[in-house]
C-alpha positions as CSV (number, residue, x, y, z in Angstrom):
1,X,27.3,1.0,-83.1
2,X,25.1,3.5,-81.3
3,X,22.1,1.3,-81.4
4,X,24.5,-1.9,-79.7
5,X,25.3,1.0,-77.4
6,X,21.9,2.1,-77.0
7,X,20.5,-1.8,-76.7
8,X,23.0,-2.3,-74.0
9,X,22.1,0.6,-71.9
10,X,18.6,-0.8,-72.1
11,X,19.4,-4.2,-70.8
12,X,21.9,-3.1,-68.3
13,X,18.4,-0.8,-66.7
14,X,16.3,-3.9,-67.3
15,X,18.4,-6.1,-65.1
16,X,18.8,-3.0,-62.6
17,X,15.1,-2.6,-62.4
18,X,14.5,-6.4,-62.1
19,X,16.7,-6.8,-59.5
20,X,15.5,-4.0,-57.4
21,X,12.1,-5.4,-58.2
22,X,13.2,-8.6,-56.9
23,X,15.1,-7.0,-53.7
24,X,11.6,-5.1,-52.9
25,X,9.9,-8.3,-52.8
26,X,12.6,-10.6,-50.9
27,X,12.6,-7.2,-48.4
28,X,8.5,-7.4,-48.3
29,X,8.6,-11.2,-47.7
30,X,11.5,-11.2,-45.1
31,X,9.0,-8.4,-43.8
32,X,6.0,-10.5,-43.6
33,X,7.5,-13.4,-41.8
34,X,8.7,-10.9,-39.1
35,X,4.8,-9.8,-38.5
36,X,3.4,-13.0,-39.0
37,X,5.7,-14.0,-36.1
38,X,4.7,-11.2,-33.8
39,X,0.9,-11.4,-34.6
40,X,1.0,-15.5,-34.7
41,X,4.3,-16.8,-33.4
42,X,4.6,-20.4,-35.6
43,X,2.5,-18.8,-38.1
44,X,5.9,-18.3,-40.4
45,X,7.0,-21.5,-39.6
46,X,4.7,-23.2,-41.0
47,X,4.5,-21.1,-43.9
48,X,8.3,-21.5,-45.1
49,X,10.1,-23.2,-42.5
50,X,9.8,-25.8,-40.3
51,X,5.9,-26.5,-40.0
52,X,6.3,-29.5,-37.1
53,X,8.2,-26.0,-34.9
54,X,5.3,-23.9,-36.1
55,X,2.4,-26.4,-35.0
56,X,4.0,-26.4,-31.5
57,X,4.3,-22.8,-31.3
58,X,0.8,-22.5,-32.3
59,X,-0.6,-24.4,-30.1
60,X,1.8,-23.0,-27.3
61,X,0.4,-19.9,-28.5
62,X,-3.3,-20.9,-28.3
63,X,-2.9,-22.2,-24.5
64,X,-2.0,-18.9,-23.2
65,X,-4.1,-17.0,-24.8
66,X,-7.1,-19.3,-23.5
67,X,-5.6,-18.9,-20.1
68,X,-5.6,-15.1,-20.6
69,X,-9.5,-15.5,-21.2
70,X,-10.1,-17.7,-18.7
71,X,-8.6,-15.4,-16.1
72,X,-10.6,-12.7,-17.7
73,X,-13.6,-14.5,-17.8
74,X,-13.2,-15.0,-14.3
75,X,-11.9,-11.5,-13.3
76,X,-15.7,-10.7,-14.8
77,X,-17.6,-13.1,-13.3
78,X,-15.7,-13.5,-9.9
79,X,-13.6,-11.2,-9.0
80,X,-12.7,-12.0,-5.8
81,X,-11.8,-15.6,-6.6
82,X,-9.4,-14.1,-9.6
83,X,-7.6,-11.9,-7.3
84,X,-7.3,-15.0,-4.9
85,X,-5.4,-16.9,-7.8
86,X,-3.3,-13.8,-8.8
87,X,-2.2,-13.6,-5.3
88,X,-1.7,-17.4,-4.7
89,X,2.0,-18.3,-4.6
90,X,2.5,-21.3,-6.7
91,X,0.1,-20.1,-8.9
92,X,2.5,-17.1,-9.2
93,X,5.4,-18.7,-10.2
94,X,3.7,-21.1,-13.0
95,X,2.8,-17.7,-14.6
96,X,6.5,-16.2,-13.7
97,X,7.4,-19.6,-15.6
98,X,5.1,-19.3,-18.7
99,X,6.5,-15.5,-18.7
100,X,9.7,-16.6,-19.2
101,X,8.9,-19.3,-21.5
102,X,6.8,-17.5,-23.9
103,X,9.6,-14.8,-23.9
104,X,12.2,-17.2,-24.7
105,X,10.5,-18.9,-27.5
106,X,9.1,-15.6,-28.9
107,X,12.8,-14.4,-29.5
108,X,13.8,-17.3,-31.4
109,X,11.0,-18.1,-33.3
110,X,11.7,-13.9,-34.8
111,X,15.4,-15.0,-34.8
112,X,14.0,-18.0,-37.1
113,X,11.9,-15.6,-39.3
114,X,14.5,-13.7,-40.0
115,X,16.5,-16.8,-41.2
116,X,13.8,-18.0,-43.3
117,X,13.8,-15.0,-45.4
118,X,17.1,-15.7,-46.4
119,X,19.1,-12.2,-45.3
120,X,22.4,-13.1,-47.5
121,X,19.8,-12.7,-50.7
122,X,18.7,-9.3,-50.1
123,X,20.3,-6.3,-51.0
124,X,23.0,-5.1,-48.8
125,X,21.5,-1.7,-47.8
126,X,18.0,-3.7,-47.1
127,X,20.5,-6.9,-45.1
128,X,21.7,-4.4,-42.3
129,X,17.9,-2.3,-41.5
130,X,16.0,-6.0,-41.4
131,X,18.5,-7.0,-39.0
132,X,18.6,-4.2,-37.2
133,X,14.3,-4.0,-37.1
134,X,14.7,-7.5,-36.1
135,X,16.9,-7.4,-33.0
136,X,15.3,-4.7,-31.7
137,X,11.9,-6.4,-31.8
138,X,13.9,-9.4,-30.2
139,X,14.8,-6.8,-27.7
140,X,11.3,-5.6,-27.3
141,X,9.3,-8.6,-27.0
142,X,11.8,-11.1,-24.8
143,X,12.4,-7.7,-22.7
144,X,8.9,-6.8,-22.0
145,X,7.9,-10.8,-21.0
146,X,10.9,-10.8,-19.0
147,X,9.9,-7.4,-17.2
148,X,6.4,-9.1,-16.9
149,X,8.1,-11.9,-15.2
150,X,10.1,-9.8,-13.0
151,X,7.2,-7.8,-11.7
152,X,5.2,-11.1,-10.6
153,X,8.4,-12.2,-9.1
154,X,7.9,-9.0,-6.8
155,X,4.2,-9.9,-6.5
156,X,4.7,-13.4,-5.3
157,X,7.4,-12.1,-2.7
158,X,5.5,-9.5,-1.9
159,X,2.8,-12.0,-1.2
160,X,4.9,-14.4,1.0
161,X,6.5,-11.2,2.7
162,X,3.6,-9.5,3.8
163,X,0.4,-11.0,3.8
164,X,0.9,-13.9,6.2
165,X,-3.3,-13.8,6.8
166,X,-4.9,-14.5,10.8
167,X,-7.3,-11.6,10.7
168,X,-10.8,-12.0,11.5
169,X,-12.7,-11.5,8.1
170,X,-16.2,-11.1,9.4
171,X,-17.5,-7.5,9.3
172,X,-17.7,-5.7,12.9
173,X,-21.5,-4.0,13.3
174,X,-21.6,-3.3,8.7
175,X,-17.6,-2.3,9.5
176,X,-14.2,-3.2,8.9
177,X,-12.0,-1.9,11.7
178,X,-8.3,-2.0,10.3
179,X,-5.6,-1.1,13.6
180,X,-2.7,1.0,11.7
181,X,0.3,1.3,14.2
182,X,3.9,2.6,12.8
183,X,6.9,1.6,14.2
184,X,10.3,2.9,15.2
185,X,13.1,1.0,16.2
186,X,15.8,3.2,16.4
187,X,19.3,2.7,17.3
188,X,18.6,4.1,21.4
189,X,15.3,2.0,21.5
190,X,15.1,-1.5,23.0
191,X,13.0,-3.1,20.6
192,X,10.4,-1.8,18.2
193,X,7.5,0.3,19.6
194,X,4.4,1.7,17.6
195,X,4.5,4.6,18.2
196,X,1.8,5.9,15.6
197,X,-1.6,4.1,16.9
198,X,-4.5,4.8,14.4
199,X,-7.7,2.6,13.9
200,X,-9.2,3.2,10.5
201,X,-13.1,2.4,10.9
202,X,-14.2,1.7,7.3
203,X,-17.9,1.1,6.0
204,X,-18.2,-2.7,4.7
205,X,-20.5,-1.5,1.8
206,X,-19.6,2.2,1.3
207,X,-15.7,2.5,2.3
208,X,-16.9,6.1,4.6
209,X,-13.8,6.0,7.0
210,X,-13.5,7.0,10.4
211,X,-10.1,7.3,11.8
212,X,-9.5,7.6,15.4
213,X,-6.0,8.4,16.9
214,X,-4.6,7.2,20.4
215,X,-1.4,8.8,22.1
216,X,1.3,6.8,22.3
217,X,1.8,7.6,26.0
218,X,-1.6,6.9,26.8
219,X,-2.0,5.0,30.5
220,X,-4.1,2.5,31.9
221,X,-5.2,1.4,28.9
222,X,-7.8,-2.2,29.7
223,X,-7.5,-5.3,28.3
224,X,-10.6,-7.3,27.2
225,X,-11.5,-10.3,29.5
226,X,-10.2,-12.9,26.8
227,X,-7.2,-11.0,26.8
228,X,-3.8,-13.0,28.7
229,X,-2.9,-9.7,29.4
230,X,-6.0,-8.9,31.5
231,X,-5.6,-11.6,34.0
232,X,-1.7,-9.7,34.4
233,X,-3.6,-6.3,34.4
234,X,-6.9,-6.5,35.7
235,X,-7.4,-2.7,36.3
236,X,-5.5,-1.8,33.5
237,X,-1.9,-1.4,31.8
238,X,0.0,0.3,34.8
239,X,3.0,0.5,36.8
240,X,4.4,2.6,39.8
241,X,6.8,4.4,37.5
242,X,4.2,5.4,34.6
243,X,6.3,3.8,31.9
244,X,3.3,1.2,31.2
245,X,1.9,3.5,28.3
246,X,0.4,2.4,25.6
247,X,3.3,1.7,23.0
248,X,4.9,-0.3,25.8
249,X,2.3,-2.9,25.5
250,X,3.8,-4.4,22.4
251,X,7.5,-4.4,23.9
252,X,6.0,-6.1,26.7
253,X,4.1,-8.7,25.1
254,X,6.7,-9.8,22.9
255,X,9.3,-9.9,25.9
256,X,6.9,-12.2,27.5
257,X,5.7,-14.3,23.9
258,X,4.9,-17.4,26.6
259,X,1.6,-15.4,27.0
260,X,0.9,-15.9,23.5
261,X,1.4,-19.4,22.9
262,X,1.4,-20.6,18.7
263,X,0.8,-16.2,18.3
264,X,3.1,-15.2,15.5
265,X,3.2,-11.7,16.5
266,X,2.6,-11.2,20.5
267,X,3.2,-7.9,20.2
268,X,0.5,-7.0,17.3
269,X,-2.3,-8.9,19.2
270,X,-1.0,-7.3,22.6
271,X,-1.7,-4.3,21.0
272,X,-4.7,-5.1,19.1
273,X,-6.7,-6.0,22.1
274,X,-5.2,-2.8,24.4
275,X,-6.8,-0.6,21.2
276,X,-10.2,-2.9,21.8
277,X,-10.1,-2.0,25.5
278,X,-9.8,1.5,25.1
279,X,-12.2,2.1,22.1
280,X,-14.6,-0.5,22.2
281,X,-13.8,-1.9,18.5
282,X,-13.4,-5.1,17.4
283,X,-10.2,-5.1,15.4
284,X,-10.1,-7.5,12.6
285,X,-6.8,-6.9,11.4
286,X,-3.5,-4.8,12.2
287,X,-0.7,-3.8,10.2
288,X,2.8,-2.4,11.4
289,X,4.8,-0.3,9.2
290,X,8.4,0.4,10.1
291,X,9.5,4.2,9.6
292,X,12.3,2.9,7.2
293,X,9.5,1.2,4.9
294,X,7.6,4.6,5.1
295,X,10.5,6.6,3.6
296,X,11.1,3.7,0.7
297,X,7.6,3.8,0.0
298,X,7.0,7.4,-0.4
299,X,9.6,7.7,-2.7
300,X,8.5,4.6,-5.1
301,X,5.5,6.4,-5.5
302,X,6.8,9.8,-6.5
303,X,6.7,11.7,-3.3
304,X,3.6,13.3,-2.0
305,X,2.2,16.6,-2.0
306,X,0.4,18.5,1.4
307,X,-0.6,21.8,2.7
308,X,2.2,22.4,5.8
309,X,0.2,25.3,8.4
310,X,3.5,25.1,10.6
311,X,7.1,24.7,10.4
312,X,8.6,21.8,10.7
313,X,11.9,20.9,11.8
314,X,14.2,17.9,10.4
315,X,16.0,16.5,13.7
316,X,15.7,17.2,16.7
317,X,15.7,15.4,20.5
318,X,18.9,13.3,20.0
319,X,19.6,14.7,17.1
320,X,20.2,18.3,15.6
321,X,18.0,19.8,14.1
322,X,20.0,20.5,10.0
323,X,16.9,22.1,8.8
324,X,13.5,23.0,8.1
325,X,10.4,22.0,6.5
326,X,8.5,25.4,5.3
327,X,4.9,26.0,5.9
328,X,2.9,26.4,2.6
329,X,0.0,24.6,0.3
330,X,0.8,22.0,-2.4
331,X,4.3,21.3,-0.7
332,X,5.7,18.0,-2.3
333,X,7.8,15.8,-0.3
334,X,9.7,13.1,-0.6
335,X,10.3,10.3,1.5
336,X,12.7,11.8,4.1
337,X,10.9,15.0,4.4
338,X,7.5,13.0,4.9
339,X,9.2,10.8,7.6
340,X,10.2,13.9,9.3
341,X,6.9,15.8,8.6
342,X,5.1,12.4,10.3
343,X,7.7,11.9,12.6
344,X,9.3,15.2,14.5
345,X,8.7,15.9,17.8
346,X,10.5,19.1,18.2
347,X,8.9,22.5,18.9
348,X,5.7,20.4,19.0
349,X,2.9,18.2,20.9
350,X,2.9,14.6,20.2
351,X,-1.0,15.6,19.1
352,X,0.6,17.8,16.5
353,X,2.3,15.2,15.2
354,X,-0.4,12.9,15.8
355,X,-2.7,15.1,12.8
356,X,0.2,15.3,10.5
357,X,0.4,11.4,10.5
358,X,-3.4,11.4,9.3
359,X,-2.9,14.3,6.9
360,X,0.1,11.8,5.7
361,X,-2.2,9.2,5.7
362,X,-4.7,11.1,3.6
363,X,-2.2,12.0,1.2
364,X,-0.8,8.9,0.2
365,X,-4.5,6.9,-0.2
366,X,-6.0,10.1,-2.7
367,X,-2.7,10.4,-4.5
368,X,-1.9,6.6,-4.9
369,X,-3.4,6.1,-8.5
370,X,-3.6,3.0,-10.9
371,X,-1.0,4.1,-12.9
372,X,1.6,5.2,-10.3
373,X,0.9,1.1,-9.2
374,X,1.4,0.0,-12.2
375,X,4.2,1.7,-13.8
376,X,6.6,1.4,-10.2
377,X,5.0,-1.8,-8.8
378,X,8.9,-3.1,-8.9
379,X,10.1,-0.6,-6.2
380,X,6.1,0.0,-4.0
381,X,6.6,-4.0,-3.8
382,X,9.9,-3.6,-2.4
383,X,9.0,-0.7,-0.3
384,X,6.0,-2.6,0.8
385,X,8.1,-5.8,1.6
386,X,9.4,-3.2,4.7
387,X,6.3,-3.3,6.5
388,X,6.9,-5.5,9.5
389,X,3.5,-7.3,9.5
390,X,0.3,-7.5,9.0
391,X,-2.7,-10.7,9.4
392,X,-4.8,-9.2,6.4
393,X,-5.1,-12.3,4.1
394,X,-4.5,-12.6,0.5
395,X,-8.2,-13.5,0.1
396,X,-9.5,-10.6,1.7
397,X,-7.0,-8.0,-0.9
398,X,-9.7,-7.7,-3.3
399,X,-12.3,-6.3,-1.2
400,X,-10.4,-3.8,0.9
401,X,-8.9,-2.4,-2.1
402,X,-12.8,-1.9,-3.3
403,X,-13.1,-0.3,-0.5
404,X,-10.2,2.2,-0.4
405,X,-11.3,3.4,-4.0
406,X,-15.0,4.1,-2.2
407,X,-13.2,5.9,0.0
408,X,-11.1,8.1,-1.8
409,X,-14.5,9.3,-3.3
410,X,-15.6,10.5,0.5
411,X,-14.5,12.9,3.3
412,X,-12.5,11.2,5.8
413,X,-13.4,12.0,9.7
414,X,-11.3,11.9,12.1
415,X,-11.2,11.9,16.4
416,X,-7.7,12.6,18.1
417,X,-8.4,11.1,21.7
418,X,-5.7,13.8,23.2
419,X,-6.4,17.0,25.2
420,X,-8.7,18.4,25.9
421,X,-11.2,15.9,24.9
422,X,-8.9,12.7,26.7
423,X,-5.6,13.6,29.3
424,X,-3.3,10.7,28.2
425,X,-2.0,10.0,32.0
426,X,-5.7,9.7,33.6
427,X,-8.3,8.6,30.5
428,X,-11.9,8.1,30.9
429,X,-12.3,5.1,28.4
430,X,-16.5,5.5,29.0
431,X,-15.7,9.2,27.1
432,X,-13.8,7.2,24.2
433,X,-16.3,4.5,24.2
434,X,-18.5,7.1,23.6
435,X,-17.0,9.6,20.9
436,X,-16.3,6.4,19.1
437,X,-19.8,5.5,19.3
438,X,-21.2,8.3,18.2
439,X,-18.7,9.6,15.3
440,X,-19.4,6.3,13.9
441,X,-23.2,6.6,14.2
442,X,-23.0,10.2,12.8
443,X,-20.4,8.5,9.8
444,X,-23.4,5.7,9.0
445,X,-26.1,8.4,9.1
446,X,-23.9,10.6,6.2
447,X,-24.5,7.4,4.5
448,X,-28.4,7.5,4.2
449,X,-27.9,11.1,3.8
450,X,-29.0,12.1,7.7
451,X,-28.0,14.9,9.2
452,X,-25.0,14.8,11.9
453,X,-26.5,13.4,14.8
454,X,-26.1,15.1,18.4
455,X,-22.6,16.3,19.6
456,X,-21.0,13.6,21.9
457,X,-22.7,13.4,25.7
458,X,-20.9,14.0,27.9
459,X,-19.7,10.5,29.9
460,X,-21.7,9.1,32.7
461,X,-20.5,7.3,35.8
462,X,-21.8,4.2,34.2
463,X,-19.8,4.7,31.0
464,X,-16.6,5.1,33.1
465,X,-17.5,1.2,35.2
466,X,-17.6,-0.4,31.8
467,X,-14.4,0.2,30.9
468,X,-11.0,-0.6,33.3
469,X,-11.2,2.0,36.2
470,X,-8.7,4.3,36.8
471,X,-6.0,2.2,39.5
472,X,-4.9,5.5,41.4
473,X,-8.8,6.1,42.1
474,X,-8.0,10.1,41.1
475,X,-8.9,11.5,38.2
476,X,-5.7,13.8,38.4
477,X,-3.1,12.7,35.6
478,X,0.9,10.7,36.4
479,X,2.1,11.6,33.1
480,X,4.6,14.6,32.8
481,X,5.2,17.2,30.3
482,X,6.0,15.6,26.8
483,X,8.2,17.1,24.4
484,X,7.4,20.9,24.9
485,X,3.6,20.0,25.7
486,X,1.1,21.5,28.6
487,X,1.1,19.6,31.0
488,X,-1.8,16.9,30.7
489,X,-3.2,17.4,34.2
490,X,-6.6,17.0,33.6
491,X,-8.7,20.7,34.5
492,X,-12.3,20.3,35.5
493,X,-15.8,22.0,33.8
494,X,-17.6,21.2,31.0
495,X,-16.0,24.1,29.0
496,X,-12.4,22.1,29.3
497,X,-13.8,19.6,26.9
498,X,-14.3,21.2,24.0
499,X,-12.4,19.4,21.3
500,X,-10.1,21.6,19.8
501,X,-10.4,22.5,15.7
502,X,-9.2,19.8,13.9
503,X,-9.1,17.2,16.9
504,X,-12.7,16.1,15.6
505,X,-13.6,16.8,12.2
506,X,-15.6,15.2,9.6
507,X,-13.3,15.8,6.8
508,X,-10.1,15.4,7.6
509,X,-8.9,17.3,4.3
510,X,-10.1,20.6,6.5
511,X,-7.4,19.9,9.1
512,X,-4.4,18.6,6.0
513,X,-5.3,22.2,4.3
514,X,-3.1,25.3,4.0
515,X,-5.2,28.1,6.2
């Protein structure tokens, strides 16, 4: 009796043991279909279910991954020409497409493997963590295509948005000359106005950048011969009542588009040839950022960090002023206290504000990085989507971003064309032609390792005949008090021209630093 007993106990633990053998192995096969499916979509198809679905997966398979190749291949072996197909709309959407595709069949051809290893056969604890590990892969793989997708989407519109091309893609003289302007079109403005005016002179082989700053309220301003606007202004941008400044010249140009026959932008080109007429440049492209797009953008990227030497206040002029921004090194900011720290007035010069755009400016090209791109392209593409316009081409994206990541690697210099170098109501465009000249000779002879050359001459009649003389025939200045300024008469001697610290630096990071 104890022996059947015994025999019985010993069958009973054979048959356990087999069967947990036997639910090991279906667990191990069910298993190996789900990582031959992520490793070789088909590839479990073929093996135990249906091989004609596993061929065409395979081969699907096989396609992209030789495009994926090719692409790199080319990335390799021509850059530029693989950055001109990633930022080629229809060629966009095919890969949004394939994106979608790939993520699509991916998720059922797992779905599949997990049918082909038979889940009611395996044991009931092992049933409910396969499926489990099963639909979250689903979740994983379909998601990440679909992010993938979703992320070209906002490439492709970003594309089509923004990067509308017309700019002159032939170096200037070894340079690039890029003509920055921000715009605010606020509710008591009539129209938009660029108020920010920056040119950022960059090196066509090393990326050494020279940024030079007009003020907004700048008169006079000339107009190159081929200009339509010079034939309406021959001695310059003026008007009886002084309110033909600078920043007017792109209301005025897009009031009168006729000018600019078949010109998308009037106002951009207006502008672009004023900013040749006063600094001598050839401008190959322009690009106009609203205020609103600022804000947006700062915060996609995380906020930036600066060194604050003053005070700031949030509001002011037809607003109240709710609050401060604190002086103090390694402040971060988001994206409405950078709009205010680029953008107040009050308690301050428009010069003032002028450097804390560049020191903005700086900020966001040495703390942009790779990875901030990458992991919040969805919401910079969205921000970036808010600029107004630009002509920069799609062709020409691959070499100016070579050339911003030279010039994080080197100091930035910088000219502010405001007092007491240049008086804003009666400016001698011979001085500016000048200073330009010569911080960009001093900026190419840093490059074969020269030493600075000469300070700035002082301007000579003759400098002054090549540019658009002043109307009034009086060196003495129209333009009023601004905002709590001096007044901008213009004072006489050579001593009144010394720039002030930090209106002409070579490294602009001296003037964005805590002191």
């Amino acid at each position: 009796m104890s022996t059947s007993i015994a025999n019985s106990h010993a069958a009973l633990s054979s048959a356990a043991g087999t069967r947990r053998r036997s639910d090991r192995v279906k667990l191990r096969r069910g298993l190996t279909f789900v990582a031959m499916t992520l490793v070789l979509p088909g590839s479990a198809q073929i093996a135990a279910g249906n091989p004609r679905l596993g061929r065409v997966a395979l081969r699907i398979w096989g396609a992209v991954w030789a495009g994926v190749l090719l692409v790199a291949l080319l990335a390799l072996g021509w850059r530029s020409a693989a950055v001109s197909l990633l930022t080629f709309g229809p060629a966009l959407r095919v890969v949004q497409a394939v994106l979608i595709g790939v993520g699509i069949g991916w998720a059922v051809l797992l779905v599949d493997s997990w049918r082909i290893a038979r889940p009611p056969e395996l044991a009931r604890g092992h049933r409910l963590g396969f499926a489990i590990l099963n639909a979250a892969l689903v979740f994983l793989v379909a998601g990440g295509l679909f992010a993938s997708a979703s992320m070209i989407s906002s490439q492709r519109d970003l594309m089509a948005a923004v990067f509308a091309g017309g700019g002159d893609t032939s170096s200037k003289n070894g340079r690039f000359n890029v003509l920055l302007m921000g715009g605010d079109a606020g509710k008591n403005r009539s129209g938009l106005r660029p108020d920010s005016i920056m040119i950022a002179s960059i090196d066509a082989d090393t990326g050494r950048t020279v940024l030079f700053s007009l003020p907004r309220n700048m008169e006079d301003v000339p107009f190159p011969d081929y200009s339509p606007l010079h034939r309406k202004f021959p001695k310059g941008f003026s008007c009886p009542d002084g309110s033909c400044m600078l920043n007017a010249v792109y209301t005025y140009a897009t009031q009168n588009a006729a000018l600019y026959p078949g010109v998308r932008n009037p106002g951009a080109q207006a502008t672009k040839e004023a900013v040749e007429g006063a600094t001598g440049l050839e401008i190959n492209y322009w690009t106009l950022i609203d205020l609103k797009g600022f804000r947006t953008l700062v915060d996609a990227v995380g906020g930036i960090t600066v060194d604050i030497n003053k005070r700031v206040p949030i509001g002011g002029g037809s607003t109240k002023i709710s609050g401060y921004i604190e002086a103090g090194k390694d402040v971060k900011l988001d994206g409405r206290h950078a709009l205010w720290f680029a953008r107040s007035r009050s308690d301050s010069s428009d010069y003032e504000r002028m450097a804390r755009q560049k020191c903005v400016m700086s900020a966001m090209l040495n703390q942009l990085d790779p990875v901030t791109v990458l992991t919040k392209f969805n919401e910079i593409a969205a921000a970036s989507k808010e600029i107004v316009a630009t002509d920069i081409p799609t062709s020409t994206i691959d070499s100016l971003m070579q050339l911003a990541l030279k010039a994080k690697e080197l100091p930035i210099s910088s000219v502010s064309f405001v007092p007491p170098l240049v008086y804003p109501g009666s400016p001698e465009f011979g001085r500016i032609h000048a200073t330009v000249r010569a911080k960009i000779d001093a900026a190419e002879a840093a490059d074969r390792g020269e030493k600075p050359a000469k300070p700035v001459r002082k301007a000579e009649p003759s400098d002054q005949t090549t540019a658009a003389p002043d109307p009034t025939g009086t060196s003495s200045s129209k333009q009023p008090p601004v905002n709590g300024s001096t007044s901008t008469t213009e004072p006489t001697g050579a001593a009144s021209r010394t720039p002030k610290p930090g209106q002409d630096t070579e490294d602009l990071a001296e003037v964005c630093s805590a002191r």
